[in-house]
N, C-alpha and C positions, 0 to 999 in steps of 0.2 A: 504494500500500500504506500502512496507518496505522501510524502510531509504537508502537502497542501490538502490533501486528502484527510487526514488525519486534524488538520485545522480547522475544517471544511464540517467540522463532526456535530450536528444539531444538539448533543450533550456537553454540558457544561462541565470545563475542564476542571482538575481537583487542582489545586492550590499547596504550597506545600505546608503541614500541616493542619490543616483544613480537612472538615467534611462536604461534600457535595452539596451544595444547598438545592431544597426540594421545593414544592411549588406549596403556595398557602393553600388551605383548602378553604378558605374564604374569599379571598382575592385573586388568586390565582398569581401572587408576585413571586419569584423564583429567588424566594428568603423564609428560611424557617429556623424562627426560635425556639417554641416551644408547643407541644402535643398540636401537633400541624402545621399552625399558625405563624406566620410573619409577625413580627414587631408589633407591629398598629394591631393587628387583628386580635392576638394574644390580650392585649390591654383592654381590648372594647368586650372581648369576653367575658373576662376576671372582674373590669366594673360591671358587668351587669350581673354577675355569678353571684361576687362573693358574699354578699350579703346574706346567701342559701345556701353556704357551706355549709353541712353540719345540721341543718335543717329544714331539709327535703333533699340540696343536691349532696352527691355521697362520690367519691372516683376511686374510692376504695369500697369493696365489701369483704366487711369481716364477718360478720356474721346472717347468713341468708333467711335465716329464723324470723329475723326482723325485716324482712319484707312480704311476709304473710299476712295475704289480703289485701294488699296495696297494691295502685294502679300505678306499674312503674314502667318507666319510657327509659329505654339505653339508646344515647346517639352515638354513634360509628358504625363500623361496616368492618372491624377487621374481627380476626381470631376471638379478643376477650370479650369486646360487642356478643357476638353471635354463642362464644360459651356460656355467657352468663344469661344470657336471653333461655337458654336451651337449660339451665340448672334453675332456673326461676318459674320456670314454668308452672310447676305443681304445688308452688309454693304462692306466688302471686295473685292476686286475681283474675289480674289482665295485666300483660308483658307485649311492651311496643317498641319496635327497634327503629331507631329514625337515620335514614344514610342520606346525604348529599348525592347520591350516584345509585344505578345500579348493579355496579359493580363492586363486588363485594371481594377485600382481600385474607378472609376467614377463608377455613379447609372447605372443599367440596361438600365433603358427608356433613358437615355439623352445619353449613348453610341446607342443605337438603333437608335435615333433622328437623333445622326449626319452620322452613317450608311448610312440610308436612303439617307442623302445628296450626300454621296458619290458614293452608287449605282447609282444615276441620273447623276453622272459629276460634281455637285457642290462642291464640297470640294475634298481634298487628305488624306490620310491616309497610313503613311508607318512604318510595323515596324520591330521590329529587326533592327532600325539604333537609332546613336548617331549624335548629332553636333561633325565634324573633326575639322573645321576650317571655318574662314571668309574670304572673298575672295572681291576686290573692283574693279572695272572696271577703265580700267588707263586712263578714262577721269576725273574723279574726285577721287580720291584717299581718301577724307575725308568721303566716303558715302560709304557702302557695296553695292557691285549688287547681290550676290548670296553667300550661304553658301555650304562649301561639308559635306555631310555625310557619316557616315562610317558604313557598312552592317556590324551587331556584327558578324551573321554565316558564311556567303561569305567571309569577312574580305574582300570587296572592297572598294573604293568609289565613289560616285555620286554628280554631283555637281543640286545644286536646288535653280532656283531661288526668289528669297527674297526681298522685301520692309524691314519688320518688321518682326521681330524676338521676341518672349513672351515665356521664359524658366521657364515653369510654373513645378517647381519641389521641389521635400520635400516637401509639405503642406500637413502634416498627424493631421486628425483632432481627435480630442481625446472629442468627444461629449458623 
């Protein structure tokens, strides 16, 4: 292959000591800080997030006990997305996985697994949408009742309602 060729390469060259910057999955700018996200994108998350850390949104689960009976919504599309969608199942009420895309980079079988669920009524699956915003019912104001989402190709929104919230995003594993 020729040097101009190899310059010529639509993939973004690695840097030395550097890792490959990936594309936001909000914006689509080819800069990623953290669990997806470019710079701007990560911060416009975290302020709308944080205030529901700990109190609806969860990005860890330690104990799956504690989401029995609860209406919970996991946004991503890869591996831990789709496992925990797929271990929540019979524990949850209702188990909603929200992807930006519909391509999914979780295993074959355990996206097929939670299919299944879905074909039957047991779970939801929507995608081509984003988390908009949080939204709380004005009887308790310190508890979310429901999130809206925003259709990427429609450019709508929908509101959907929520217990728990698990933003299960960026975790690229490098096995």
């Amino acid at each position: 292959m020729s040097m101009q060729a190899l310059l010529a390469s639509p993939f973004p060259r690695r840097e030395r000591g550097r890792r490959p910057r990936a594309i936001c999955m909000r914006c689509g700018k080819r800069e990623q800080a953290a669990k997806g996200y470019c710079h701007g994108c990560y911060i416009w998350w975290r302020r709308r997030t944080e205030p529901w850390y700990g109190r609806g949104i969860y990005d860890v689960v330690t104990d799956p006990e504690a989401f029995r009976g609860q209406q919970v919504v996991i946004i991503g599309g890869g591996d831990t997305a789709f496992d925990w969608g797929t271990q929540l199942l019979d524990r949850a009420a209702r188990v909603t996985i929200v992807h930006r895309s519909d391509r999914f980079r979780a295993h074959a079988a355990t996206v097929a697994q939670y299919q299944a669920a879905v074909d039957s009524g047991r779970a939801g699956l929507l995608t081509f949408h984003e988390l908009n915003d949080i939204r709380c019912a004005a009887t308790s104001p310190d508890k979310f009742s429901h999130i809206v989402l925003r259709d990427i190709k429609a450019k709508t929104t929908r509101d959907l309602d929520a217990d728990i919230v698990l933003p299960m995003l960026g975790f690229v594993s490098d096995i």
